[in-house]
C-alpha positions in Angstrom: -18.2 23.5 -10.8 -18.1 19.7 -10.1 -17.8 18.2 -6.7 -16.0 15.4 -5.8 -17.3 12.7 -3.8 -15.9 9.3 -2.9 -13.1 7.3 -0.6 -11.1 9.7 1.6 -7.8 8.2 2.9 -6.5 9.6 6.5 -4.3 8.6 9.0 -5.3 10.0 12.5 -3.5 11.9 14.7 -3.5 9.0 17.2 -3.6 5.9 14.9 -1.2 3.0 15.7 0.9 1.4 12.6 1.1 4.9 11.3 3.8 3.7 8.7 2.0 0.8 8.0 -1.1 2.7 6.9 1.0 5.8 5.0 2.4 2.6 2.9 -0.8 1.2 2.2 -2.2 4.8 0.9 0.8 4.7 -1.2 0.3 1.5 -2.6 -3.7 2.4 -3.1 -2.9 5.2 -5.3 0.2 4.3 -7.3 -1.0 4.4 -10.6 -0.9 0.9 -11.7 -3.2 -0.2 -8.6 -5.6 2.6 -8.6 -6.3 2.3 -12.3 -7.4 -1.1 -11.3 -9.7 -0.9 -8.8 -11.8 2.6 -9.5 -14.9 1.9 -11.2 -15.3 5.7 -11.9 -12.0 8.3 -12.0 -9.0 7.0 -10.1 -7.0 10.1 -7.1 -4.0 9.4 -9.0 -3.2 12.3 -11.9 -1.4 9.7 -14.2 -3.7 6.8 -13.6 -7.0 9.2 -14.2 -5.8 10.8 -17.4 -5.6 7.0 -18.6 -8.4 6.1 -17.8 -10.1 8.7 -18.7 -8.6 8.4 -22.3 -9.3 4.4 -22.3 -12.7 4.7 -21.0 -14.3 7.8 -21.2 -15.1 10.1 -24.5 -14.8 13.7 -24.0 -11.9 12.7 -21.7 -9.8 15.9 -21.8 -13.4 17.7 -20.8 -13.6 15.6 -17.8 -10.1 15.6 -16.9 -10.7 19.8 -16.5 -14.0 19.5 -14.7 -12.5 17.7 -12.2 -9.4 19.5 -11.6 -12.2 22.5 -10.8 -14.0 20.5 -8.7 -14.6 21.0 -5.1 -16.0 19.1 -2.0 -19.3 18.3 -1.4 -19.6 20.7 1.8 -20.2 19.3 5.1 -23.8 19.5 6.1 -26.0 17.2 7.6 -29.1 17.5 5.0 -26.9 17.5 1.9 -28.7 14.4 0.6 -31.6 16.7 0.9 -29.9 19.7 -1.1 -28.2 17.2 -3.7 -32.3 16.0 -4.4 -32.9 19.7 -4.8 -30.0 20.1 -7.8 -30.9 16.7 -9.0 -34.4 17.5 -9.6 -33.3 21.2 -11.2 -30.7 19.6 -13.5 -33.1 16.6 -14.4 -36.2 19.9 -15.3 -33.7 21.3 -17.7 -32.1 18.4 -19.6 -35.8 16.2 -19.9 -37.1 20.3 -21.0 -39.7 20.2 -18.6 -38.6 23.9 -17.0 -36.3 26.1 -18.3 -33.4 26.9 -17.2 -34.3 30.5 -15.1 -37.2 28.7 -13.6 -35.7 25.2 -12.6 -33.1 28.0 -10.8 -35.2 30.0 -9.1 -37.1 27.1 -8.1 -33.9 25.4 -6.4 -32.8 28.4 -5.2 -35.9 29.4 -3.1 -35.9 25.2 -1.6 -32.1 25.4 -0.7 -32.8 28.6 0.8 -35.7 27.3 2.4 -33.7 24.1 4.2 -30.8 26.2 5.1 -33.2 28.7 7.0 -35.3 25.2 8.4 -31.9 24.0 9.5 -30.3 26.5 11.2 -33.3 28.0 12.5 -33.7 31.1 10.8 -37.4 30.3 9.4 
């Protein structure tokens, strides 16, 4: 499963200009503007599936992955974690692990800053 990252567009609970900034989300992600200025998949369905055709090969393969996708989960050392996948995925695909041991490997670290973070060492 993929995880999305990126812009998040909110309008607080106590924001002034409420309408003001629920028409400027609008007008971010209409198609023909947020087409324009993503540099990787645009939020909008229409405007990412043309992209993605345009730009990308393999596009129907990405447009799938990242209707799986999920959040990145809120947790202070995810940079940390992320290094720990990056490094796994990097063993397999350059072949210098395979793929059970780059696993087991990431496994035991995430487990390992999860305990160190919550105190459970």
């Amino acid at each position: 499963i993929g995880t999305f990252g990126g812009w998040n567009m909110v309008i607080y609970k106590n924001a002034p200009n409420k309408d003001a900034a629920w028409k400027f989300i609008e007008y971010w992600t209409s198609k023909e503007v947020n087409e324009k200025v993503s540099s990787l998949t645009p939020a909008n369905i229409e405007a990412a599936k043309s992209f993605l055709t345009n730009k990308r090969k393999f596009s129907d393969v990405i447009f799938q992955q990242l209707t799986q996708a999920l959040y990145r989960p809120i947790f202070p050392k995810y940079p940390d974690l992320a290094e720990i996948q990056r490094n796994a995925t990097t063993a397999i695909l350059t072949g210098t692990s395979d793929v059970d041991s780059a696993l087991k490997t990431a496994t035991e670290e995430i487990n390992a800053l999860l305990a160190d973070y919550y105190g459970t060492n």
